[in-house]
LUMKOL-422598 format. One record per residue: residue number from 1; x, y, z of N, C-alpha, C in turn. Coordinates in steps of 0.001 Angstrom, whole numbers, plus 524288, in hexadecimal, padded with zeros to 5 digits. Layout:
% LUMKOL-422598
(site NUM (X Y Z) (X Y Z) (X Y Z)) ...
***
This chain:
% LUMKOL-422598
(site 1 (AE515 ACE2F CBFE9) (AE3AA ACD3C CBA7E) (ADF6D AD10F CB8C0)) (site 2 (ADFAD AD202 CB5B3) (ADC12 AD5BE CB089) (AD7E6 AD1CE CAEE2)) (site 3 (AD325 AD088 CAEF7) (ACF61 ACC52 CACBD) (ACC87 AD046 CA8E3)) (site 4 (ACDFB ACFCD CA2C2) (AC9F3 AD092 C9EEC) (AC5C8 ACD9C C9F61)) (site 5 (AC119 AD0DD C9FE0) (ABA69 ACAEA C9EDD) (AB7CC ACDC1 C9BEF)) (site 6 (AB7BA ACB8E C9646) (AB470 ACDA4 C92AA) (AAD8B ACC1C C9569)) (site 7 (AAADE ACFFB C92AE) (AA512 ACF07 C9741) (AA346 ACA6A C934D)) (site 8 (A9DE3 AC774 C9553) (A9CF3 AC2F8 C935F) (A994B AC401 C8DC7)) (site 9 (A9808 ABF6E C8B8C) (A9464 AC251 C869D) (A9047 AC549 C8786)) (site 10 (A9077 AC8B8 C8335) (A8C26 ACBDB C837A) (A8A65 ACB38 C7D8D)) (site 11 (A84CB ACE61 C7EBD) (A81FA ACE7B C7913) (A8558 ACE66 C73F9)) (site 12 (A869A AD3EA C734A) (A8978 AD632 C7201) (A8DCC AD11F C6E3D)) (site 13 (A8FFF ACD63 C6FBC) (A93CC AC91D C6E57) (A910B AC6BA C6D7D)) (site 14 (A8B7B AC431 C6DDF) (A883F AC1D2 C6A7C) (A86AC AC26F C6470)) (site 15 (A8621 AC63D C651C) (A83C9 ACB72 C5F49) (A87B0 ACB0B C5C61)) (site 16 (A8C02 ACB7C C5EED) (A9074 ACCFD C5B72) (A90CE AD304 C5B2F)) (site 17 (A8FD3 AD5A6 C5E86) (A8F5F ADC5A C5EC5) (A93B3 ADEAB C5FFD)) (site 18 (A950F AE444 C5FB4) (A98C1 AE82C C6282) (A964C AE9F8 C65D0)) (site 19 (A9469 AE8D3 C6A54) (A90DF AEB2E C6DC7) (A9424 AEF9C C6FF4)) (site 20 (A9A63 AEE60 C6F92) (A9B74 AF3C8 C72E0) (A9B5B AF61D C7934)) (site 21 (A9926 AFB91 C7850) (A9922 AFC9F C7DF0) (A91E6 AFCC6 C7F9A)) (site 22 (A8DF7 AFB28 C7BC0) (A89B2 AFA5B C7BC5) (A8765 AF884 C7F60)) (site 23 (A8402 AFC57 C80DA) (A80D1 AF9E2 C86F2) (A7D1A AF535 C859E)) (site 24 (A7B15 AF202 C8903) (A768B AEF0F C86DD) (A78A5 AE95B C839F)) (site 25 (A7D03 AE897 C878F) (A7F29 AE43E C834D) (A81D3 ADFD0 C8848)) (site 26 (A7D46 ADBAD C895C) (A7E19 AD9A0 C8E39) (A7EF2 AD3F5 C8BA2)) (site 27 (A82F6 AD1AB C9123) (A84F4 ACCA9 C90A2) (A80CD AC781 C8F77)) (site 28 (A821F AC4F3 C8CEA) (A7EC1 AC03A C8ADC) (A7DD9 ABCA3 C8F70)) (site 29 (A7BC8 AB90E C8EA5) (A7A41 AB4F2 C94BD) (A7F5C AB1CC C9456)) (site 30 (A81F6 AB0D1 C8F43) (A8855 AADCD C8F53) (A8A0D AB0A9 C91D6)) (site 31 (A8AE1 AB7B6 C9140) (A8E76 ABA89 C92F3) (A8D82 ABB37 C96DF)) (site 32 (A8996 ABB62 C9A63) (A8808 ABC34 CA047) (A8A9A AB565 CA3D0)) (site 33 (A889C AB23B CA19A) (A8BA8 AADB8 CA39F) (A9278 AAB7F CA285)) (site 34 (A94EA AAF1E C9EA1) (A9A92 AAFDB C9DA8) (A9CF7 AB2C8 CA1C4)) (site 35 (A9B1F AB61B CA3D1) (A9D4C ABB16 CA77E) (A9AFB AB6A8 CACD6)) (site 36 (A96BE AB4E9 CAD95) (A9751 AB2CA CB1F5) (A9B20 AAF31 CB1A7)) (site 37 (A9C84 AAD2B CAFEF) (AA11A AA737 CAFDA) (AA64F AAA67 CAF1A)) (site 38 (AA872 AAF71 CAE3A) (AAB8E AB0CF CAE0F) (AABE6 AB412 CB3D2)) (site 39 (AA73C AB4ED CB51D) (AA7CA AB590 CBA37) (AA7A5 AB362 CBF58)) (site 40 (AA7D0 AADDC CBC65) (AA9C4 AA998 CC282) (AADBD AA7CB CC161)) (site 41 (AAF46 AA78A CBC3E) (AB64C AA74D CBC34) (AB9F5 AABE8 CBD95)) (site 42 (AB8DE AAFFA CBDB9) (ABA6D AB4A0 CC0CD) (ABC43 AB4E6 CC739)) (site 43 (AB74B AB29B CC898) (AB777 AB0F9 CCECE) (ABA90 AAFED CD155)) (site 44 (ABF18 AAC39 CCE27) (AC282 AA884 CCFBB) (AC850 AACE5 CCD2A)) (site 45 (AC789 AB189 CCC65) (ACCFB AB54B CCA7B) (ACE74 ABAD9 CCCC7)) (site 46 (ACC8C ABAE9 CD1CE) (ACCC9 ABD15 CD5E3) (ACB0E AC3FE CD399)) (site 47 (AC613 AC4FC CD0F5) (AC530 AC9A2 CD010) (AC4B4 ACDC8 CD27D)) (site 48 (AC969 AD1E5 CD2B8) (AC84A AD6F3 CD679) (AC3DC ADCAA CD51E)) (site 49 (AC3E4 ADD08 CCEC8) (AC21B ADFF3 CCCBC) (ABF6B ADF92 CC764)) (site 50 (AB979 AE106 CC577) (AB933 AE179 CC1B1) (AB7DD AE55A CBE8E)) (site 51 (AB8E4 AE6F1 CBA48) (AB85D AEC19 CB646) (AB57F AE9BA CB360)) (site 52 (AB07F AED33 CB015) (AAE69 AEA64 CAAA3) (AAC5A AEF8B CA750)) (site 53 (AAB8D AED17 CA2E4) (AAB8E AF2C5 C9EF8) (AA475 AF3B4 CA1B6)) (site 54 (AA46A AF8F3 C9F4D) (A9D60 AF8EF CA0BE) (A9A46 AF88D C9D0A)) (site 55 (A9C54 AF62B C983C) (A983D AF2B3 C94E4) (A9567 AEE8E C9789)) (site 56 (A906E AEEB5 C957A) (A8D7B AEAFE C98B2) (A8F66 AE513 C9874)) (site 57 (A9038 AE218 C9372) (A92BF ADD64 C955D) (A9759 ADCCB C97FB)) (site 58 (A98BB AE12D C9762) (AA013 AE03F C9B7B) (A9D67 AE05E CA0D1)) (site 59 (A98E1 AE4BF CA15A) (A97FE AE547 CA741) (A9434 AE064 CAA1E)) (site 60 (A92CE ADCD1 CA77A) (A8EED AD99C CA9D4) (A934D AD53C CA8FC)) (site 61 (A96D2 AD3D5 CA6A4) (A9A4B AD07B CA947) (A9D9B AD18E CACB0)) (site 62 (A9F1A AD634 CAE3A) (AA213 AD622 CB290) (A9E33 AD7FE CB6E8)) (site 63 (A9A47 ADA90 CB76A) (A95D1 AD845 CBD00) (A95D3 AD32F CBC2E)) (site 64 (A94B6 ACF59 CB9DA) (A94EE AC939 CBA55) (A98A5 AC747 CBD44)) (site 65 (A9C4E AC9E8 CBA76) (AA30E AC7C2 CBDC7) (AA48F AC9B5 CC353)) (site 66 (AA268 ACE70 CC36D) (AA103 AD0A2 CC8B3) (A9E8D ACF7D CCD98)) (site 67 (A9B07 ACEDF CCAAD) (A96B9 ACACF CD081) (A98C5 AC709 CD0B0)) (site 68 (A9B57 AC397 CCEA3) (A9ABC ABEA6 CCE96) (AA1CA ABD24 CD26A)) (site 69 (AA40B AC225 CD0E3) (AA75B AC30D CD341) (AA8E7 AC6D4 CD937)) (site 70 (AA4AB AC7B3 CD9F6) (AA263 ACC21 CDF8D) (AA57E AD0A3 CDE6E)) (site 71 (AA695 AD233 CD94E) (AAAD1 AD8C1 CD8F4) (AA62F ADAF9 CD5CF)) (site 72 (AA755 AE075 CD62C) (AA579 AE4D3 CD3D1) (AA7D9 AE48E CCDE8)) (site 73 (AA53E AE8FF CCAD5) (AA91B AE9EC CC4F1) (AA810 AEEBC CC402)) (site 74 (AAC31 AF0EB CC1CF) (AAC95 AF623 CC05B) (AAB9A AF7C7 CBA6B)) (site 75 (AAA0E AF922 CB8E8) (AA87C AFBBD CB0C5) (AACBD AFEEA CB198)) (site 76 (AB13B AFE63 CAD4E) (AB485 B03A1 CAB88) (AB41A B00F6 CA47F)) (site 77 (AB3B3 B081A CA34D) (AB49C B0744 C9F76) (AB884 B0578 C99D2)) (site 78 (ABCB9 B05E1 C9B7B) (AC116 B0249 C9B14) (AC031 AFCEB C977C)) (site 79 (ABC14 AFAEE C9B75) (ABB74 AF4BA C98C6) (AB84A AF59E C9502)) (site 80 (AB4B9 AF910 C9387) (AAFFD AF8ED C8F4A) (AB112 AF687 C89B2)) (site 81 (AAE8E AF596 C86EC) (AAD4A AF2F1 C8340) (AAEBE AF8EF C8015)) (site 82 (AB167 AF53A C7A99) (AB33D AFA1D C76E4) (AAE85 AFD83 C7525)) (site 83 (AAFAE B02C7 C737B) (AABB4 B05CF C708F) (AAD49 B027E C6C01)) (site 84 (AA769 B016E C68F5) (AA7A3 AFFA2 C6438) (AA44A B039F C5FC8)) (site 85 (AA3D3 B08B3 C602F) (AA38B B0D1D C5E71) (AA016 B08D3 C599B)) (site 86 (AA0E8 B0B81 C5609) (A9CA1 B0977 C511D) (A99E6 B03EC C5044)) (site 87 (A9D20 B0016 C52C8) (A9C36 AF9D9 C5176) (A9989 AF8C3 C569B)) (site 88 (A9777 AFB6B C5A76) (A940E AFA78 C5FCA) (A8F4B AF85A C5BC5)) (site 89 (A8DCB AF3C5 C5F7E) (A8907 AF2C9 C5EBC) (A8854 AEFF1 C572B)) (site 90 (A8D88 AEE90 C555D) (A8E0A AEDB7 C50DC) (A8F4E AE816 C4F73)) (site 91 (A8C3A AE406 C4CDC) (A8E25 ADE9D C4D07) (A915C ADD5B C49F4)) (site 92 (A959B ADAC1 C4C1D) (A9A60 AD823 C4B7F) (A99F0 AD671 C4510)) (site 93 (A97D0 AD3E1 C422E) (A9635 AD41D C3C85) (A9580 AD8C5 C3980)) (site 94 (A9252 ADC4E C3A9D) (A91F6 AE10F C37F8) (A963B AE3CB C388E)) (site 95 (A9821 AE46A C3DA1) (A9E07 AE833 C3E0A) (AA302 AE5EB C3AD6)) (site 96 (AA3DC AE229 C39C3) (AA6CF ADE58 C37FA) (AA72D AE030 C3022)) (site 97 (AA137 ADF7D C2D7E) (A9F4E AE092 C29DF) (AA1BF AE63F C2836)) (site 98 (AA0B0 AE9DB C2C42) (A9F58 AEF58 C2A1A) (AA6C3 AF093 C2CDD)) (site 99 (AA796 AF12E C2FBA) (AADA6 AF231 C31CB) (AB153 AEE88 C311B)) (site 100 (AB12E AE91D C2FD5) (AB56B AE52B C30F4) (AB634 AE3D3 C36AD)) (site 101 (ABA0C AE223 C3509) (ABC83 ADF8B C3B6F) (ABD1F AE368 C3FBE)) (site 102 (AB7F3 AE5E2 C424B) (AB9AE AEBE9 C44E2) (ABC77 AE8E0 C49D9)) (site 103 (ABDB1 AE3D8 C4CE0) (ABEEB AE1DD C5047) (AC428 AE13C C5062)) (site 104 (AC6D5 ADF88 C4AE6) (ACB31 AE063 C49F0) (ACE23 AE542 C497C)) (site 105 (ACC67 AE917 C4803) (ACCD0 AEE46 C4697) (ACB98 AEF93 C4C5D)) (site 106 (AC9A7 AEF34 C5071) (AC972 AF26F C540B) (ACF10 AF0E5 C56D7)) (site 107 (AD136 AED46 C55DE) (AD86C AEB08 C586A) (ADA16 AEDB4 C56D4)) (site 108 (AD955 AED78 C51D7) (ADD6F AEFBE C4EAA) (ADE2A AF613 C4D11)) (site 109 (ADA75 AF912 C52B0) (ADA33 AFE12 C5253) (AD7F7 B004A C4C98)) (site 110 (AD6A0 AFEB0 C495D) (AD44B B002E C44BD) (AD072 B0582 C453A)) (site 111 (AD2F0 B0950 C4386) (AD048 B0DED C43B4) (ACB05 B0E05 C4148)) (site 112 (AC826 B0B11 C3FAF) (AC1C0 B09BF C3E6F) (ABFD2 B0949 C4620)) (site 113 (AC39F B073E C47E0) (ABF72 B0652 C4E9D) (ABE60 B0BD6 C4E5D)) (site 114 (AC2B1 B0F3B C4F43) (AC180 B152E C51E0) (ABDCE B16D5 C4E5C)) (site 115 (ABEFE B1772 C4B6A) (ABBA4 B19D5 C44F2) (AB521 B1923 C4742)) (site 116 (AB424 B1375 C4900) (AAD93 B117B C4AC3) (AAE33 B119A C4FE0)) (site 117 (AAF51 B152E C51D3) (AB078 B1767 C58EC) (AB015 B1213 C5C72)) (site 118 (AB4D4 B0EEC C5B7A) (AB4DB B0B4C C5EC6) (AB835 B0A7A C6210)) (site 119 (AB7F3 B09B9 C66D5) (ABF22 B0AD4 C6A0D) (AC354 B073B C66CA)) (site 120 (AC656 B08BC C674F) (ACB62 B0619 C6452) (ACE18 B02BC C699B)) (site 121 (AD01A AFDF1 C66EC) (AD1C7 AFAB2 C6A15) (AD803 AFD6F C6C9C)) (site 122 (ADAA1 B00C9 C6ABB) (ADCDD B04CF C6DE9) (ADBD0 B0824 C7310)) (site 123 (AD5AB B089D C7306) (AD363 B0AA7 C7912) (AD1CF B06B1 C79A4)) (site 124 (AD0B3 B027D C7ADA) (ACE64 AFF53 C7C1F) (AD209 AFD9F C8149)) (site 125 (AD6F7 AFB3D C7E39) (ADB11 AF954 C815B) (ADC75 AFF0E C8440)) (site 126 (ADD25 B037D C83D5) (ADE13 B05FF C86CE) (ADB55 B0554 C8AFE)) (site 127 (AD551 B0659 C8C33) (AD2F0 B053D C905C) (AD31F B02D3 C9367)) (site 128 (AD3F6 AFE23 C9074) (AD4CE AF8D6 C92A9) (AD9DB AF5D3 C9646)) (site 129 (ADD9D AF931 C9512) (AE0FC AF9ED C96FC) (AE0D1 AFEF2 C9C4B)) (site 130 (AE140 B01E0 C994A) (ADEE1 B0684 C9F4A) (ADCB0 B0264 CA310)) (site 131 (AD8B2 AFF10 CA27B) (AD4DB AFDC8 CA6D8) (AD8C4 AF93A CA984)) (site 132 (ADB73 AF551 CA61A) (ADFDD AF1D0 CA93F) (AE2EB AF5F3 CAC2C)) (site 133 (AE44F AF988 CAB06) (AE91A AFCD3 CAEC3) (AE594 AFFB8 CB351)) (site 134 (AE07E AFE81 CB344) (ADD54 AFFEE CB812) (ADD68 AFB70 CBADC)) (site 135 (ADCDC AF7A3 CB874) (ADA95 AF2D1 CBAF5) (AE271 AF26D CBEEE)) (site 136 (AE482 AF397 CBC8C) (AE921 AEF49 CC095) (AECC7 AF4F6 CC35E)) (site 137 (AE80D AF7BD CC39F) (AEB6A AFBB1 CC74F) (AE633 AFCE8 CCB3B)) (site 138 (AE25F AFBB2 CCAC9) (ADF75 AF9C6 CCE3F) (ADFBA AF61E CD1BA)) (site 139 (ADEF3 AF000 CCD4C) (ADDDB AEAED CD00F) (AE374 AE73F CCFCA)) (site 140 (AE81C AE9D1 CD1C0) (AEC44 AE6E2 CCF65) (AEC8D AE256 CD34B)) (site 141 (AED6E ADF99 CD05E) (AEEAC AD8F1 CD268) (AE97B AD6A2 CD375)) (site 142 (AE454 AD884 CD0DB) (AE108 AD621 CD18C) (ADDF3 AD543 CCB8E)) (site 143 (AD9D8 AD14C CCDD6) (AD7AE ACF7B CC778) (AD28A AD2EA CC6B4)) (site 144 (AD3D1 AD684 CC1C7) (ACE3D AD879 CC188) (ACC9D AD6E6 CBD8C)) (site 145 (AC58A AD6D8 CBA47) (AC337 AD63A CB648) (AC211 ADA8B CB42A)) (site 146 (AC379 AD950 CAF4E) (AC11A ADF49 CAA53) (ABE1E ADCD5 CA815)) (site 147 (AB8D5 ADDE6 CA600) (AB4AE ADA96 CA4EF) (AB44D AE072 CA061)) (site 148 (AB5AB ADE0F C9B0F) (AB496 AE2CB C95F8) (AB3E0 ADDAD C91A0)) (site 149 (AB4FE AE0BD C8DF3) (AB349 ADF0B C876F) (AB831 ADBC3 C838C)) (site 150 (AB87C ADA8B C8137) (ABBCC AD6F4 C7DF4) (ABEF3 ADA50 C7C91)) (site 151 (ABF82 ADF51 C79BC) (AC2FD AE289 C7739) (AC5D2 AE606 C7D2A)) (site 152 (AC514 AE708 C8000) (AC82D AE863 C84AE) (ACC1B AE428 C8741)) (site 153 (AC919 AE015 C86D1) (ACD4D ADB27 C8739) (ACFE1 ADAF7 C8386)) (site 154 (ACFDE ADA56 C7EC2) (AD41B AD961 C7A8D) (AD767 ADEAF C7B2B)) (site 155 (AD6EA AE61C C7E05) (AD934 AE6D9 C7F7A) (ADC58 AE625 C8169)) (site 156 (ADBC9 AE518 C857B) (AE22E AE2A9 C8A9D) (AE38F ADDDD C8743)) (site 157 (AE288 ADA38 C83D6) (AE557 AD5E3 C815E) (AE8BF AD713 C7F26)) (site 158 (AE703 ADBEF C7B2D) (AEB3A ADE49 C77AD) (AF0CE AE12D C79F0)) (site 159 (AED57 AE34C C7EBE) (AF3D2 AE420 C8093) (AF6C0 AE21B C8451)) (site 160 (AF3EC ADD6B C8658) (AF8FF ADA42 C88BD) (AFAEB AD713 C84BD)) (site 161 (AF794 AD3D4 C80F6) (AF971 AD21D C7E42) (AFADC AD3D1 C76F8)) (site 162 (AF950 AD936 C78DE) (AFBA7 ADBE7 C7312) (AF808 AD7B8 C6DED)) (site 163 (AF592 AD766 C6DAE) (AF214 AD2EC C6AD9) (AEFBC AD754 C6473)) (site 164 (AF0B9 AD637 C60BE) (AEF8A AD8FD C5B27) (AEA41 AD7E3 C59A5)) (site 165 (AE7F0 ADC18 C5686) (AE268 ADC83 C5592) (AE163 AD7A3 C5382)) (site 166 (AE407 AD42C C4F3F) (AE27C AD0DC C4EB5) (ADF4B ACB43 C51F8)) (site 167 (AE494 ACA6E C56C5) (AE2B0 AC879 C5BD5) (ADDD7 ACA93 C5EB7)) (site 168 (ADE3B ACE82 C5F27) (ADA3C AD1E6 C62FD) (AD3D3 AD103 C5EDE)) (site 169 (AD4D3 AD111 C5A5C) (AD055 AD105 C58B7) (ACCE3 AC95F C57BC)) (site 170 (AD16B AC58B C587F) (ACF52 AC0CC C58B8) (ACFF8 ABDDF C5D37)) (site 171 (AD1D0 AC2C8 C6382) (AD054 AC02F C66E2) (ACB00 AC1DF C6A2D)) (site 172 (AC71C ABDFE C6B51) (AC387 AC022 C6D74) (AC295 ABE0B C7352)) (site 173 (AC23D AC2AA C77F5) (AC28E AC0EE C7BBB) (ABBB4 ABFDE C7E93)) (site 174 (ABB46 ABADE C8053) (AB5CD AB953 C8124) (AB423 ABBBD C84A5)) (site 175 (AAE9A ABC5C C831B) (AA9F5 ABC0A C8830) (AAB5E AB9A9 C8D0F)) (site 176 (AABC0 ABF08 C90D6) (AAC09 ABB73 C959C) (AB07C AB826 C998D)) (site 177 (AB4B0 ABA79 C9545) (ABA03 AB79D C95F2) (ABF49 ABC40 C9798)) (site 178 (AC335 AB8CD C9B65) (AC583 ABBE6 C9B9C) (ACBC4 ABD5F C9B3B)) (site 179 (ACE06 AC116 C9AA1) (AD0F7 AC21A C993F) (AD52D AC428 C9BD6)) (site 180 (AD918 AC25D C9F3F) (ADC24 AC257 CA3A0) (AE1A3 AC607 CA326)) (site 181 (AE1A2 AC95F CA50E) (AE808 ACD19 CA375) (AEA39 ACC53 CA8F3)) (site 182 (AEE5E ACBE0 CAA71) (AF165 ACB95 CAF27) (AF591 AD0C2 CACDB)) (site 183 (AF6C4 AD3B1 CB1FD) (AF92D AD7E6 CB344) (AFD5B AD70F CB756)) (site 184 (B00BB AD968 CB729) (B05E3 AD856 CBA80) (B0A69 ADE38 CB884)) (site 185 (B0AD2 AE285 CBDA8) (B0DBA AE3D1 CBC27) (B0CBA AE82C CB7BB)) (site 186 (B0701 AE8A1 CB74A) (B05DE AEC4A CB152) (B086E AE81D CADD5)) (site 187 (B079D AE4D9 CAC1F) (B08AF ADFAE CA8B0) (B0437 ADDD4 CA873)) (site 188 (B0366 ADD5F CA190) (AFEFA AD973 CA232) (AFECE AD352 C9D55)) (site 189 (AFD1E AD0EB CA1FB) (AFC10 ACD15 C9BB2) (AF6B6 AC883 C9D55)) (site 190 (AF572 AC5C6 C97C0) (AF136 AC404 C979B) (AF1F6 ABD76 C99B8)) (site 191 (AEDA9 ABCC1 C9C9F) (AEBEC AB80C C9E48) (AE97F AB4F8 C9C1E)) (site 192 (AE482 AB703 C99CC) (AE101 AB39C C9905) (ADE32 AB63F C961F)) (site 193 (ADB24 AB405 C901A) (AD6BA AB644 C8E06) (AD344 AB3BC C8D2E)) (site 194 (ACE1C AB485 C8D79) (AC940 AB1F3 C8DCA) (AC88D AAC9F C8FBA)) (site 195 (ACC0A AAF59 C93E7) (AC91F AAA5F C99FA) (AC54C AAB6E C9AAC)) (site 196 (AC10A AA5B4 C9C9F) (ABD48 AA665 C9B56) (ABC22 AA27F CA211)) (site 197 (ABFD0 A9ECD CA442) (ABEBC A9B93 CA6EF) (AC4F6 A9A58 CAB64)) (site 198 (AC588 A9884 CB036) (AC9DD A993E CB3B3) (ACCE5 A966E CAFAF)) (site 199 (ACB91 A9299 CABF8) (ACDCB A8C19 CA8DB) (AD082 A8FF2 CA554)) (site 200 (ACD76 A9358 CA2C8) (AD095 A9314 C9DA0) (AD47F A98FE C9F67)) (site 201 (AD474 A9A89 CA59C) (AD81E A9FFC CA660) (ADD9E A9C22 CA8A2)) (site 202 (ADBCE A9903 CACBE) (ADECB A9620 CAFE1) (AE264 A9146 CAC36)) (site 203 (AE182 A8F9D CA7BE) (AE443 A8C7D CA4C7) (AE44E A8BC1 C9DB6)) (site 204 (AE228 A8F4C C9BF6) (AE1B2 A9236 C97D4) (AE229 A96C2 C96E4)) (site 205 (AE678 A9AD5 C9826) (AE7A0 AA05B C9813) (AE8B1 A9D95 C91D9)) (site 206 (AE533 AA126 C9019) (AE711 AA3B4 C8A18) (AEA92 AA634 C88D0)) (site 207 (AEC4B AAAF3 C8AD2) (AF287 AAEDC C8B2E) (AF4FC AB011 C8DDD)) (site 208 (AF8D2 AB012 C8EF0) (AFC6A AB144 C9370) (B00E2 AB60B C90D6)) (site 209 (AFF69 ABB29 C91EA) (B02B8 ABEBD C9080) (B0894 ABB6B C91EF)) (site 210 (B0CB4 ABBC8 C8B5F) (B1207 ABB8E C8D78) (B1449 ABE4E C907D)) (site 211 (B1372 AC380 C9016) (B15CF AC90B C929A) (B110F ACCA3 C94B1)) (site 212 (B105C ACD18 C9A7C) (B0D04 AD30E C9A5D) (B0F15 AD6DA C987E)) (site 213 (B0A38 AD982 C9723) (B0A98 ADFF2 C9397) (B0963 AE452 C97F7)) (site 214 (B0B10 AE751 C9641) (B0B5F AED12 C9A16) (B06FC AEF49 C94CA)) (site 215 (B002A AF0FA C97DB) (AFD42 AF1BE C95BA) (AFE26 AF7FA C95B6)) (site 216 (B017B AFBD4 C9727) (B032A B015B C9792) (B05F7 B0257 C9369)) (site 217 (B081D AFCCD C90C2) (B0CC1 AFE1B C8BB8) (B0A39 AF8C5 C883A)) (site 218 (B06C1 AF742 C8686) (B04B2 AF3CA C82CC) (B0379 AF905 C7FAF)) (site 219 (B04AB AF467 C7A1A) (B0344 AF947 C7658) (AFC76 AF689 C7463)) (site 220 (AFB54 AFC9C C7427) (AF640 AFD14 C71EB) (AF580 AFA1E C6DBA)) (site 221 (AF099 AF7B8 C6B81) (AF071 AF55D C65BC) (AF060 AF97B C6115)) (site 222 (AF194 AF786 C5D6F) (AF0FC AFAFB C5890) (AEE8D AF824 C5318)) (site 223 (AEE84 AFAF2 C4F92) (AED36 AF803 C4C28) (AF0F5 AF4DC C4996)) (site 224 (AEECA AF042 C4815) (AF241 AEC24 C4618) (AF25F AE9C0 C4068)) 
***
């Protein structure tokens, strides 16, 4: 299995900020005790490997998950948190005011992202993908953790489950929670999103891909 773990709260989601790829932007005492509890439900899912972006809250929840799990973790960049080019460091109210819905508009490829040098959710999923086709030609048949950011996860959502900006922009994947892809075969499909506990993975799966997708021939998003 593929384990998405968004890192736990940080400042940054308090404020209501674009913190971005911004150094200096550390997990809250919720978010430090979210990553621990996600890291004793881990325990019990036989972890071989973990990756985490090298943003600082991605990286202090997966050392959490690490120790607590006796494995090492690796930073690739892959998992990082989007460039948010002009709206870094910009609160969620004011950006809203002065650009509109730039959250919606970033699904929906809206040429205003590039315009305010922001990665487009087109590289995003590319990366993000690259790094699954590392992960299971590495660790195949084993369970690893990717410990990144909310918009890299709604990556891989969109293309196993082909999911439209509209969706993508009113689903939000939690603090701390995780997000399960099973592979078979270069096939993939989704398990579980924002598991949070063994209860709600083990008898509350939220989705169950009808069909795995071949992530080599998913089509890219576009605008909608």
């Amino acid at each position: 299995m593929i384990i998405f773990l968004r890192h736990g709260q940080a400042e940054n989601n308090t404020k209501r900020i674009l913190a971005g790829r911004t150094e200096g932007v550390p997990l809250t005492k919720t978010g430090v005790e979210q990553a621990e509890r996600i890291a004793k439900y881990l325990k019990h899912m036989d972890i071989s490997a973990i990756y985490s972006s090298p943003v600082e809250r991605a990286s202090t929840t997966a050392k959490i998950v690490a120790d607590y799990n006796s494995l090492n973790y690796e930073l690739d960049d892959r998992l990082i948190e989007i460039e948010m080019g002009k709206f870094t460091r910009m609160n969620y109210d004011d950006m809203f005011a002065k650009y509109g819905n730039v959250f919606l508009k970033f699904y929906e490829n809206d040429p205003i992202i590039a315009e305010c040098e922001v990665e487009t959710f087109p590289e995003v999923q590319k990366r993000v993908i690259d790094m699954v086709g590392h992960v299971v030609k590495k660790h195949k048949n084993q369970n690893v953790v990717l410990v990144t950011h909310m918009d890299p996860i709604k990556s891989i959502l969109s293309t196993v489950m082909d999911l439209k900006p509209k969706t993508l922009f009113e689903l939000i994947i939690a603090n701390a929670s995780l997000t399960i892809i099973k592979e078979h075969d270069e096939k993939f499909s989704l398990s579980a999103i924002n598991a949070m506990s063994s209860e709600r993975y083990n008898d509350c799966l939220l989705y169950t891909s009808p069909s795995p997708r071949d992530l080599s021939t998913s089509r890219m998003p576009t605008s909608a």
